[in-house]
PDB file of N, CA, C and O in Angstrom:
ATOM      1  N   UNK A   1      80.278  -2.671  83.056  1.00  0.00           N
ATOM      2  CA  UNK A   1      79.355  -3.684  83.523  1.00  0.00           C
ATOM      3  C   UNK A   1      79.570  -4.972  82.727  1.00  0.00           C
ATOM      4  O   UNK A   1      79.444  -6.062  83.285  1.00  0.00           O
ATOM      5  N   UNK A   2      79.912  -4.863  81.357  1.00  0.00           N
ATOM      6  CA  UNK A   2      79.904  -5.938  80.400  1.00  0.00           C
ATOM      7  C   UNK A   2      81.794  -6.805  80.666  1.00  0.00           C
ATOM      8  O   UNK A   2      82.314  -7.791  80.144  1.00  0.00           O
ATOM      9  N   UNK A   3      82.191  -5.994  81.513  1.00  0.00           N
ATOM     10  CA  UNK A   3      83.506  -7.058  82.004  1.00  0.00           C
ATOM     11  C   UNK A   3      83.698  -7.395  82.931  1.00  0.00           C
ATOM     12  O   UNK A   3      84.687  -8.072  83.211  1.00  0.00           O
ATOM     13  N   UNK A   4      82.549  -6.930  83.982  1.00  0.00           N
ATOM     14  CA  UNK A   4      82.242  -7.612  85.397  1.00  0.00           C
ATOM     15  C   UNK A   4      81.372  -9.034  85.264  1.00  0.00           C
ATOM     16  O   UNK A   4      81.607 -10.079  85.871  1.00  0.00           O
ATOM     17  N   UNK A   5      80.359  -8.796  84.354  1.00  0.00           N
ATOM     18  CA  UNK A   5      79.803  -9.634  83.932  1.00  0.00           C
ATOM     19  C   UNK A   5      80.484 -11.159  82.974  1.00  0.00           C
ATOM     20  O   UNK A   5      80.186 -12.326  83.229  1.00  0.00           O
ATOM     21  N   UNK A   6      81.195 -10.806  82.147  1.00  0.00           N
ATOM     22  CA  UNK A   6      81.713 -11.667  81.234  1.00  0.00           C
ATOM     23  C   UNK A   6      82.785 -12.432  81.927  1.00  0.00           C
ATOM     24  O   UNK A   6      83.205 -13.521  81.536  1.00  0.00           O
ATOM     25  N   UNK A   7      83.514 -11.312  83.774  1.00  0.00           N
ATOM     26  CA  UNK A   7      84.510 -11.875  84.496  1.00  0.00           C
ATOM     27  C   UNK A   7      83.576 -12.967  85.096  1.00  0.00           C
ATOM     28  O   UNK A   7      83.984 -14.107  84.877  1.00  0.00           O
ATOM     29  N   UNK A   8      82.601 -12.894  85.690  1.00  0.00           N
ATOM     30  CA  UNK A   8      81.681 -13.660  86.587  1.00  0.00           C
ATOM     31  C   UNK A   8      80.763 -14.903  85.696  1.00  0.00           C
ATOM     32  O   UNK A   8      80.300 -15.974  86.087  1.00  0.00           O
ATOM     33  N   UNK A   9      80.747 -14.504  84.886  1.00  0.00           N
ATOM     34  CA  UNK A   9      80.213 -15.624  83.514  1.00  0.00           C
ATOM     35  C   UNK A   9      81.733 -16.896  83.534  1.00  0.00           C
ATOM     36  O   UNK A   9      81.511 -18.104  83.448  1.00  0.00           O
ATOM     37  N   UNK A  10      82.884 -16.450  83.632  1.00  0.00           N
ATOM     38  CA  UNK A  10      84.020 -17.414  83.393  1.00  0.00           C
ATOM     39  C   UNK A  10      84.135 -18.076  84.367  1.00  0.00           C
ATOM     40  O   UNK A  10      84.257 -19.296  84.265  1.00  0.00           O
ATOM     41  N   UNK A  11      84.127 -17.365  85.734  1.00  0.00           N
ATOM     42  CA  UNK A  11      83.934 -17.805  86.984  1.00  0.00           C
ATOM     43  C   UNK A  11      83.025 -18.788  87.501  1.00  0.00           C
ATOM     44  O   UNK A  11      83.411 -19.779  88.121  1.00  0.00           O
ATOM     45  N   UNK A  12      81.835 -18.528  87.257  1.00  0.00           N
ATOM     46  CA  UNK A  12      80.696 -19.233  87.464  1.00  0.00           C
ATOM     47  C   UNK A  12      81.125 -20.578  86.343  1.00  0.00           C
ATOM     48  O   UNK A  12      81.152 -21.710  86.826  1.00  0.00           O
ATOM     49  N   UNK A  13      81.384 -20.426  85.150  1.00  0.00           N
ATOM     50  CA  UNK A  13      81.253 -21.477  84.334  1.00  0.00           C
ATOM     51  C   UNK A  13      82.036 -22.583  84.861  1.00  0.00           C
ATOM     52  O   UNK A  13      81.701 -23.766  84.914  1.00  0.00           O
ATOM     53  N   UNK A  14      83.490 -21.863  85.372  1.00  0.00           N
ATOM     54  CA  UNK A  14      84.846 -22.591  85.653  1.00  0.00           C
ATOM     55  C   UNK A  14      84.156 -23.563  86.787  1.00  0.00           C
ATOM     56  O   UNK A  14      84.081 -24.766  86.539  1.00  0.00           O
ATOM     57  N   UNK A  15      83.556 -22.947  88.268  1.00  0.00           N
ATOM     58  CA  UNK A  15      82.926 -23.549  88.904  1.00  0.00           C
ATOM     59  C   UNK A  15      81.968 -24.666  88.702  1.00  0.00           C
ATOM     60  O   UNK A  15      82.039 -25.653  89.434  1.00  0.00           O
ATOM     61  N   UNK A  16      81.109 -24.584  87.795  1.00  0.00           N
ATOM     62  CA  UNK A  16      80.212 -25.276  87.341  1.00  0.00           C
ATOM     63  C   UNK A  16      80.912 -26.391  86.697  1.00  0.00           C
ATOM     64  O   UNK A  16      80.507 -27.479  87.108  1.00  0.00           O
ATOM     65  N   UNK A  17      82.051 -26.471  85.612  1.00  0.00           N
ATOM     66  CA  UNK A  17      82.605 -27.458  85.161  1.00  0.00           C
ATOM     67  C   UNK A  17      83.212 -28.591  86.212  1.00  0.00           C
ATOM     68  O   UNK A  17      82.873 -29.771  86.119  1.00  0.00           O
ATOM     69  N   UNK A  18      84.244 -28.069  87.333  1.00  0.00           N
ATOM     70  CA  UNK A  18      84.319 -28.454  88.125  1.00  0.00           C
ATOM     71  C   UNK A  18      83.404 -29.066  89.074  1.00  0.00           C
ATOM     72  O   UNK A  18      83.787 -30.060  89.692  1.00  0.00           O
ATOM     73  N   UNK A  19      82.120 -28.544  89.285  1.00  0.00           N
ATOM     74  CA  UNK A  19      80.952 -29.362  90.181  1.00  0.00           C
ATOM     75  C   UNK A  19      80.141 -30.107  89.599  1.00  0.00           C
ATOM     76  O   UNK A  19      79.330 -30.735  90.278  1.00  0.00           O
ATOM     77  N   UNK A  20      80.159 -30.241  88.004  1.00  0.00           N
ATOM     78  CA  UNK A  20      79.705 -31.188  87.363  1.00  0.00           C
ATOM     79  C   UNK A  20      80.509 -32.484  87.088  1.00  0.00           C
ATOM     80  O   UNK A  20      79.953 -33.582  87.083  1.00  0.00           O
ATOM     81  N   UNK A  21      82.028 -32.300  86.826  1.00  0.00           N
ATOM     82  CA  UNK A  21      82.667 -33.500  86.753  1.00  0.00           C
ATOM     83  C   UNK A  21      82.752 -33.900  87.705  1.00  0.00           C
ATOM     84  O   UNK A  21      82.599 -35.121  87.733  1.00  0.00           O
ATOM     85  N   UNK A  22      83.053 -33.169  89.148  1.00  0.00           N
ATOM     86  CA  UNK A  22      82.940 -34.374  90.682  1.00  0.00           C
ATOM     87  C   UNK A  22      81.582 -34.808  90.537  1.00  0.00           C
ATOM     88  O   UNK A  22      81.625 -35.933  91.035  1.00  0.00           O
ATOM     89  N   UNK A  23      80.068 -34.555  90.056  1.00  0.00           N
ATOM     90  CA  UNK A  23      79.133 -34.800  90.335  1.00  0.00           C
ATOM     91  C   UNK A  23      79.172 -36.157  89.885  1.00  0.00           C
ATOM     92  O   UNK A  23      78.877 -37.072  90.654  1.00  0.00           O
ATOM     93  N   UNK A  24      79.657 -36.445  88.199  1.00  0.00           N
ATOM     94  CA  UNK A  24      79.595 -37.430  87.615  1.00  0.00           C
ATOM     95  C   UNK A  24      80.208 -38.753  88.115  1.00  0.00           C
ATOM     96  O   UNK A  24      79.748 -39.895  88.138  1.00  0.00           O
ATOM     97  N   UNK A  25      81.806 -38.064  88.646  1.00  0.00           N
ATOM     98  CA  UNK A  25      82.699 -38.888  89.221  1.00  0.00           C
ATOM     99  C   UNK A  25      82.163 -39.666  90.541  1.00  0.00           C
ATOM    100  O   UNK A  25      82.429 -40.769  91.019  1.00  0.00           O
ATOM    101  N   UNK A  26      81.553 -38.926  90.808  1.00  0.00           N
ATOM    102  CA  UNK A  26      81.164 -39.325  92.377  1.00  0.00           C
ATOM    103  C   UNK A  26      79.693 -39.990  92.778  1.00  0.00           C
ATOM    104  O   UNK A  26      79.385 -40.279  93.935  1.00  0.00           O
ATOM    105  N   UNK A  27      78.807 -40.190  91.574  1.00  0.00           N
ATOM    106  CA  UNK A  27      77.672 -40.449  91.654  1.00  0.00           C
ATOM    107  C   UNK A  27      77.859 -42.080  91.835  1.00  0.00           C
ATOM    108  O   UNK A  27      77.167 -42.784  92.569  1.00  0.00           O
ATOM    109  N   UNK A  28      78.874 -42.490  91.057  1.00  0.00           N
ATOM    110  CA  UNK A  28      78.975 -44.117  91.362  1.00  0.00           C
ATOM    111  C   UNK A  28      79.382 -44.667  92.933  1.00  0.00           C
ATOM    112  O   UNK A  28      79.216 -45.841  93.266  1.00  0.00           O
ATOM    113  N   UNK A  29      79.943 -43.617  93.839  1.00  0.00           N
ATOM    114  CA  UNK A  29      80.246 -43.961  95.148  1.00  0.00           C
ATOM    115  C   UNK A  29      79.205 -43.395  95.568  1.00  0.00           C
ATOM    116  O   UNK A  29      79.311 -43.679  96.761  1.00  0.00           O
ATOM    117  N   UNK A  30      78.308 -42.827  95.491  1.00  0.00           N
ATOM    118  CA  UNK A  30      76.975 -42.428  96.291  1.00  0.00           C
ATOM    119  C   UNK A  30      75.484 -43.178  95.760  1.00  0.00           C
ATOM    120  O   UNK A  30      74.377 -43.059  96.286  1.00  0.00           O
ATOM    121  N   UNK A  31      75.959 -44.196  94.219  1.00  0.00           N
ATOM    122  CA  UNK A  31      74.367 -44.986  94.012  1.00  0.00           C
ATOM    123  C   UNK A  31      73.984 -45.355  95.260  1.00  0.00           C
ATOM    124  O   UNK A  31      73.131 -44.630  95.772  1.00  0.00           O
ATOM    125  N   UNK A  32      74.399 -46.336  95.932  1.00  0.00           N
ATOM    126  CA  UNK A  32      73.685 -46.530  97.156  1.00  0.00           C
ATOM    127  C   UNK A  32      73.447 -46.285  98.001  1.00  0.00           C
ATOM    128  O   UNK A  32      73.561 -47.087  98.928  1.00  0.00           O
ATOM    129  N   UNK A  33      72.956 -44.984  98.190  1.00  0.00           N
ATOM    130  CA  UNK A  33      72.255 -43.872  98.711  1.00  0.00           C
ATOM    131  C   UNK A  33      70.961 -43.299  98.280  1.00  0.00           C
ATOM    132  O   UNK A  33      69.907 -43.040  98.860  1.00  0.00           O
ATOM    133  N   UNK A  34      71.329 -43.207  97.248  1.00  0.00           N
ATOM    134  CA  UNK A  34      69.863 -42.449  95.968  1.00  0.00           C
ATOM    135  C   UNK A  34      69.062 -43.347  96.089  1.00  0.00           C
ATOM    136  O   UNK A  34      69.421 -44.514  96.245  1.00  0.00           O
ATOM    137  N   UNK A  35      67.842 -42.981  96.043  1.00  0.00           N
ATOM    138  CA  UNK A  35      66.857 -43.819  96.370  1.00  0.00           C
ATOM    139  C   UNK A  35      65.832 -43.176  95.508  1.00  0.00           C
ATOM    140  O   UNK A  35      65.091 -42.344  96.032  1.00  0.00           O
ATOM    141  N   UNK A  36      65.659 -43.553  93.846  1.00  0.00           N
ATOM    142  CA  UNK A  36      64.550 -42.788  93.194  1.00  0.00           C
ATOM    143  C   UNK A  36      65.234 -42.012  92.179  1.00  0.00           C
ATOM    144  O   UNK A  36      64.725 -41.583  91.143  1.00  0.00           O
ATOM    145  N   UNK A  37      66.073 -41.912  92.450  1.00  0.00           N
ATOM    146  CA  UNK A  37      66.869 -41.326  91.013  1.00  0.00           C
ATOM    147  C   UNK A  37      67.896 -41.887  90.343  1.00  0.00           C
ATOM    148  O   UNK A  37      68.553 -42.724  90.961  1.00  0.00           O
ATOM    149  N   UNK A  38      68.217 -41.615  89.156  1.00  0.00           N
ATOM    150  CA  UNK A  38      69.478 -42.377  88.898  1.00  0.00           C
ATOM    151  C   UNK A  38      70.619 -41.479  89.084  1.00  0.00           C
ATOM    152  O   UNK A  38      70.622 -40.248  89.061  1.00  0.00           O
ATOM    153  N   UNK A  39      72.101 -42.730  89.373  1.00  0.00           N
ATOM    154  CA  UNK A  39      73.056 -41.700  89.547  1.00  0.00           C
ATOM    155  C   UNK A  39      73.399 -40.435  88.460  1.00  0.00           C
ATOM    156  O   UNK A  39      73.652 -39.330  88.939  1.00  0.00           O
ATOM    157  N   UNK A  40      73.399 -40.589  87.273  1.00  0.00           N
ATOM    158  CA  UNK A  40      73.177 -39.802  86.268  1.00  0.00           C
ATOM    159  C   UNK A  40      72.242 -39.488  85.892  1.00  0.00           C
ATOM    160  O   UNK A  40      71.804 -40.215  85.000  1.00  0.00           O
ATOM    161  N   UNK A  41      71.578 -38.571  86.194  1.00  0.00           N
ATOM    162  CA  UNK A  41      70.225 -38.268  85.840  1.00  0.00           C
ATOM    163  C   UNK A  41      70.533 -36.783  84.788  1.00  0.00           C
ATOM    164  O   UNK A  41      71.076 -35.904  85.457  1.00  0.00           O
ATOM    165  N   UNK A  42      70.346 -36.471  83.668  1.00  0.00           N
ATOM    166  CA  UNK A  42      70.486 -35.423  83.170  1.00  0.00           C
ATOM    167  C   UNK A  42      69.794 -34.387  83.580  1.00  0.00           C
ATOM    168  O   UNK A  42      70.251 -33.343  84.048  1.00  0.00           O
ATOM    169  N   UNK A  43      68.135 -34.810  83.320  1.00  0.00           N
ATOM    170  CA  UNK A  43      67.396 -33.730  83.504  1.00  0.00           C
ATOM    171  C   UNK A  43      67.589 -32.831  84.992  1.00  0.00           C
ATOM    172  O   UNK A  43      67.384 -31.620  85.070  1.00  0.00           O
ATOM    173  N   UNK A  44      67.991 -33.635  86.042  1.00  0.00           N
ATOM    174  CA  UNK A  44      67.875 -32.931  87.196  1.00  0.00           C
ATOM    175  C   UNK A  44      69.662 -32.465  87.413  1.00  0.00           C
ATOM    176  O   UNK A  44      70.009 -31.641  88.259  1.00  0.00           O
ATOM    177  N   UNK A  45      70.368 -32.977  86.736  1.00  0.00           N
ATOM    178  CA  UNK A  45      71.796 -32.125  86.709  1.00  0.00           C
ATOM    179  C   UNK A  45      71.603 -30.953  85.585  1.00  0.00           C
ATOM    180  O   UNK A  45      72.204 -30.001  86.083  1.00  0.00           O
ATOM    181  N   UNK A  46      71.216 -30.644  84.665  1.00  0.00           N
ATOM    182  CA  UNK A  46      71.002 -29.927  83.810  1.00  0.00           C
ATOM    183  C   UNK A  46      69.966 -28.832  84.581  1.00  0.00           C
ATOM    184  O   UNK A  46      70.264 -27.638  84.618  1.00  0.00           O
ATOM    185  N   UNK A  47      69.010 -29.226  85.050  1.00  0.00           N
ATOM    186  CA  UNK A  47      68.406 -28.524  85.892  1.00  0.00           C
ATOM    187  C   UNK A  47      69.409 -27.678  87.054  1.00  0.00           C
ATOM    188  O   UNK A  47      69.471 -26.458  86.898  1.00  0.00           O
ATOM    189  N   UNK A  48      70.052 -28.183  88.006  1.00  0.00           N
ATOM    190  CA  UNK A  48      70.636 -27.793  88.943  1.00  0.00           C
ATOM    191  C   UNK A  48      72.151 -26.844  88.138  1.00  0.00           C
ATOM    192  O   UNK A  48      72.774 -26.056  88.850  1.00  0.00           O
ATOM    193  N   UNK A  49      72.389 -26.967  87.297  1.00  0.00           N
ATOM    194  CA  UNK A  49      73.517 -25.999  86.697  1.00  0.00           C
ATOM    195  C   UNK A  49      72.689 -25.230  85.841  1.00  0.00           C
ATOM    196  O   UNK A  49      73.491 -24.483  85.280  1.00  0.00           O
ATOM    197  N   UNK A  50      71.743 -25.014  85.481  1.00  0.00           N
ATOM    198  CA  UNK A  50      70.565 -23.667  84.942  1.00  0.00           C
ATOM    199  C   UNK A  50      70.661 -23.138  86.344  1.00  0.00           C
ATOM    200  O   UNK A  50      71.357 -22.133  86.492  1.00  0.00           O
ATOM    201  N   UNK A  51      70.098 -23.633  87.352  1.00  0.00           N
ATOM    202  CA  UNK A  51      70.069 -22.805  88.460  1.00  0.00           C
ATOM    203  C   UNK A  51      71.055 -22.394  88.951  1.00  0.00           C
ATOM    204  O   UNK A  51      71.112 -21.169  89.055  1.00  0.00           O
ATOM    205  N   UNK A  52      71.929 -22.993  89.323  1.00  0.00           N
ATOM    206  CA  UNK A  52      73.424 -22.119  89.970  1.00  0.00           C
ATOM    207  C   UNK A  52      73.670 -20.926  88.682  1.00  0.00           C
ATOM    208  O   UNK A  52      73.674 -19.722  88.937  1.00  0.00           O
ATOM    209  N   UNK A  53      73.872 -21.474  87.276  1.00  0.00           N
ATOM    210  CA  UNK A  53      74.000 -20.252  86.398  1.00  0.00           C
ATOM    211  C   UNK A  53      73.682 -19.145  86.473  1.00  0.00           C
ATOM    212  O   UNK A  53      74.433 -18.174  86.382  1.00  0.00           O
ATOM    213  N   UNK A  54      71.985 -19.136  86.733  1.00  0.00           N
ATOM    214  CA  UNK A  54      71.338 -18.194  86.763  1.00  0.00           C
ATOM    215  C   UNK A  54      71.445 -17.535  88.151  1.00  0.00           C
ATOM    216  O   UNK A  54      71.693 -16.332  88.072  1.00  0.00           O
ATOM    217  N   UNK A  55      71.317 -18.029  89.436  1.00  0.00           N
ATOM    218  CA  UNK A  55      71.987 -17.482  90.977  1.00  0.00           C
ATOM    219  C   UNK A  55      73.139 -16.222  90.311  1.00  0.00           C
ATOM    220  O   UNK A  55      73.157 -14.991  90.286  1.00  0.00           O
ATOM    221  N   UNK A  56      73.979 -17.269  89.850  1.00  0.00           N
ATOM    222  CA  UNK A  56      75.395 -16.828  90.157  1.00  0.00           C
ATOM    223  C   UNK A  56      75.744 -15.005  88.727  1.00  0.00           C
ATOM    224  O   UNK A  56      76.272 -13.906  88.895  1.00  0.00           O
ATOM    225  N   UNK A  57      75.136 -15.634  87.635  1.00  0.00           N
ATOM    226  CA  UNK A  57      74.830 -14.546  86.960  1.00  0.00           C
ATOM    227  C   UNK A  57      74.138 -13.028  87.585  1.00  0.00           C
ATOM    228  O   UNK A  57      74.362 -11.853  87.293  1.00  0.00           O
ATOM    229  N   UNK A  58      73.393 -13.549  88.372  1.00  0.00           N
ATOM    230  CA  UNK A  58      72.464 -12.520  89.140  1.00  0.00           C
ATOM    231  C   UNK A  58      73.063 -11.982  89.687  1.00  0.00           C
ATOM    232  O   UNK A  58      73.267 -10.776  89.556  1.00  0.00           O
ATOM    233  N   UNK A  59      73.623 -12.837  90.621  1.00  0.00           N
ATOM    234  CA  UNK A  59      74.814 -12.341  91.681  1.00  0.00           C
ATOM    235  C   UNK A  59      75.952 -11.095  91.569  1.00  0.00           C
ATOM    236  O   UNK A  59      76.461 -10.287  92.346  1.00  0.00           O
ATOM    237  N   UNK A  60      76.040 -11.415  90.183  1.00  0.00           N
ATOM    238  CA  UNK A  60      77.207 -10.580  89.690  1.00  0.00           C
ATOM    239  C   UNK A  60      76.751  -9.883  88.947  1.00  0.00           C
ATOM    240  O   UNK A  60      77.632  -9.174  88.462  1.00  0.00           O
ATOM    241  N   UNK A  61      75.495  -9.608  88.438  1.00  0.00           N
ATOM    242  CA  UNK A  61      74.500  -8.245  87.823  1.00  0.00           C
ATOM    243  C   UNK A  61      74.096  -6.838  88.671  1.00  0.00           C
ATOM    244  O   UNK A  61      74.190  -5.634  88.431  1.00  0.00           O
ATOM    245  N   UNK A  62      73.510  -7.795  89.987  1.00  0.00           N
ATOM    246  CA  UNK A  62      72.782  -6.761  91.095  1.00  0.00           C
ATOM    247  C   UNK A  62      73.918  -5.381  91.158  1.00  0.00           C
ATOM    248  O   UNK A  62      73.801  -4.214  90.785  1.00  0.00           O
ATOM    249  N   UNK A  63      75.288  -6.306  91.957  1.00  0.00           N
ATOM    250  CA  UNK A  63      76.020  -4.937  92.388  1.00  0.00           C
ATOM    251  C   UNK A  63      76.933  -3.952  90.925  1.00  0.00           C
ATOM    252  O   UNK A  63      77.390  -2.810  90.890  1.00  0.00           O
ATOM    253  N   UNK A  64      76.872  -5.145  89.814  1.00  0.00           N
ATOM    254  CA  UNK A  64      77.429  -4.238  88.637  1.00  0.00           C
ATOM    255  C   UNK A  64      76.692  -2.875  88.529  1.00  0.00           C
ATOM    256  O   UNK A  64      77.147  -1.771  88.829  1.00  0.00           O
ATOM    257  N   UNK A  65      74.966  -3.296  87.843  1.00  0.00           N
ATOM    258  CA  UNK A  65      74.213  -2.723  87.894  1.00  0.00           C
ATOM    259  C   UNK A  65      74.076  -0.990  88.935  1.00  0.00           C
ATOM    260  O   UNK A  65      73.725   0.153  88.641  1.00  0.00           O
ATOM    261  N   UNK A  66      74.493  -1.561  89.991  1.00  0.00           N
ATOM    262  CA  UNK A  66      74.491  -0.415  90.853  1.00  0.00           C
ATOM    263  C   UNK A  66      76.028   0.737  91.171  1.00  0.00           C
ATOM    264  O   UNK A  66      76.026   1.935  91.457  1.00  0.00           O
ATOM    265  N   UNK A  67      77.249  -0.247  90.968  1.00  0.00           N
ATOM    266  CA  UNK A  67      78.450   0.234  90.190  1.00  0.00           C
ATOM    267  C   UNK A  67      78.227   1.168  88.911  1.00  0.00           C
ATOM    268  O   UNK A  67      78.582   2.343  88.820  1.00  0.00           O
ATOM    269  N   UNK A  68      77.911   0.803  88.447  1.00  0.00           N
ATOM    270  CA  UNK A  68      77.592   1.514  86.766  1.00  0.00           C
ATOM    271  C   UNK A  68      76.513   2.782  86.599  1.00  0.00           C
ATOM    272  O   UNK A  68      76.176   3.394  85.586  1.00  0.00           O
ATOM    273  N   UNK A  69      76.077   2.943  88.094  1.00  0.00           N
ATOM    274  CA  UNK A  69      75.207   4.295  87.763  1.00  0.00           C
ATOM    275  C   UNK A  69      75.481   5.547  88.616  1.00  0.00           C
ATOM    276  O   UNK A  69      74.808   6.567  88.767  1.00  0.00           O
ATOM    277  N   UNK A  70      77.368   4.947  89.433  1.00  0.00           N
ATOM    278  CA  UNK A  70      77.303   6.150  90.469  1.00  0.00           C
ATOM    279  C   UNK A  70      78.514   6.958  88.953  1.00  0.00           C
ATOM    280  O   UNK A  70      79.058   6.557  87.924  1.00  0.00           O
ATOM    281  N   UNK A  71      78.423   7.881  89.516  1.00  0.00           N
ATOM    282  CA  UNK A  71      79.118   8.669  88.310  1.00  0.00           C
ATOM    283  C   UNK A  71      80.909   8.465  88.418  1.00  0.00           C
ATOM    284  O   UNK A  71      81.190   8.345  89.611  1.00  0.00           O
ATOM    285  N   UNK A  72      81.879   8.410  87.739  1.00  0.00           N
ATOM    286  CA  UNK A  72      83.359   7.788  87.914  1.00  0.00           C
ATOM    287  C   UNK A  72      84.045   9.847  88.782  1.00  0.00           C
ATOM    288  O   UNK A  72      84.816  10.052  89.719  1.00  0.00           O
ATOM    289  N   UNK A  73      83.643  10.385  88.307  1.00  0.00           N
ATOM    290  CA  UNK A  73      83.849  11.221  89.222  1.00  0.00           C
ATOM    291  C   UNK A  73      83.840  11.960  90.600  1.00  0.00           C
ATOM    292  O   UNK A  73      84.601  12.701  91.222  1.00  0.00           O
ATOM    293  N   UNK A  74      82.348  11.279  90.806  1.00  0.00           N
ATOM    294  CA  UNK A  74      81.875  11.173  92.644  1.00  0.00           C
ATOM    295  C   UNK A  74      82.524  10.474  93.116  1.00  0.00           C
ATOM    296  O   UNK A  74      82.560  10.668  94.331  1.00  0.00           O
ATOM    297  N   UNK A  75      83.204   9.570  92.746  1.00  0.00           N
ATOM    298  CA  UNK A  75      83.885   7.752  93.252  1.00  0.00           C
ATOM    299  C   UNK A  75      85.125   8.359  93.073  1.00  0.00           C
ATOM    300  O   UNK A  75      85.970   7.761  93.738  1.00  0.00           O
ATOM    301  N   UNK A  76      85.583   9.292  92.456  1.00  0.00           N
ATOM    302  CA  UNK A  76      87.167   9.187  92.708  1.00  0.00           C
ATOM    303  C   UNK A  76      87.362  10.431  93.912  1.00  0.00           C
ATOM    304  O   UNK A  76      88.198  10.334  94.810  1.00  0.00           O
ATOM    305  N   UNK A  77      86.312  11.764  93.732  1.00  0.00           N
ATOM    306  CA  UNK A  77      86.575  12.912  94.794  1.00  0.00           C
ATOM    307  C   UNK A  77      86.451  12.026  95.949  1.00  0.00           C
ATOM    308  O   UNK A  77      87.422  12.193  96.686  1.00  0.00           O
ATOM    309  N   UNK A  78      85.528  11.029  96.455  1.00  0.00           N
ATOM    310  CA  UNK A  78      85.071  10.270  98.025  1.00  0.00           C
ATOM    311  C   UNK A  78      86.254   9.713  98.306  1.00  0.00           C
ATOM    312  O   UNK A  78      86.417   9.660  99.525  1.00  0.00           O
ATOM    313  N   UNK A  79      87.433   9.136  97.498  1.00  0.00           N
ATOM    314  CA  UNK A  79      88.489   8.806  98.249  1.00  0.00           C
ATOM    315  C   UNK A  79      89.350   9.964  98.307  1.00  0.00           C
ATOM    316  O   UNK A  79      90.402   9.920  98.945  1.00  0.00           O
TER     317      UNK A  79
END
């Protein structure tokens, strides 16, 4: 469970780095649009990558979680 997890922790992060630097990059071609926020706003980007983190962590807990309690011997006789 702890290398499904730590795989999906790199994953998620890798993603997140990537959707934070287009965010940054791209906020100066979308100011004039925003209406009420600034293009860099920390609190609500910091906010929105807590949340995908936590989604995406979950994501990859639920089915570990349920992986990890069938026994490695039932799983190999079923194939």
């Amino acid at each position: 469970m702890r290398m499904v997890l730590l795989e999906a922790t790199l994953l998620v992060g890798c993603g997140l780095a990537v959707g934070v630097t287009s965010s940054v990059v791209g906020a100066q071609l979308l100011s004039s649009l925003l209406f009420g926020v600034a293009p860099r706003d920390p609190i609500r980007l910091i906010s929105a990558v807590g949340a995908l983190l936590i989604t995406g962590l979950v994501a990859a807990w639920w089915p570990a979680r349920r992986a990890a309690k069938v026994d490695p011997m039932v799983a190999l006789r079923y194939e």
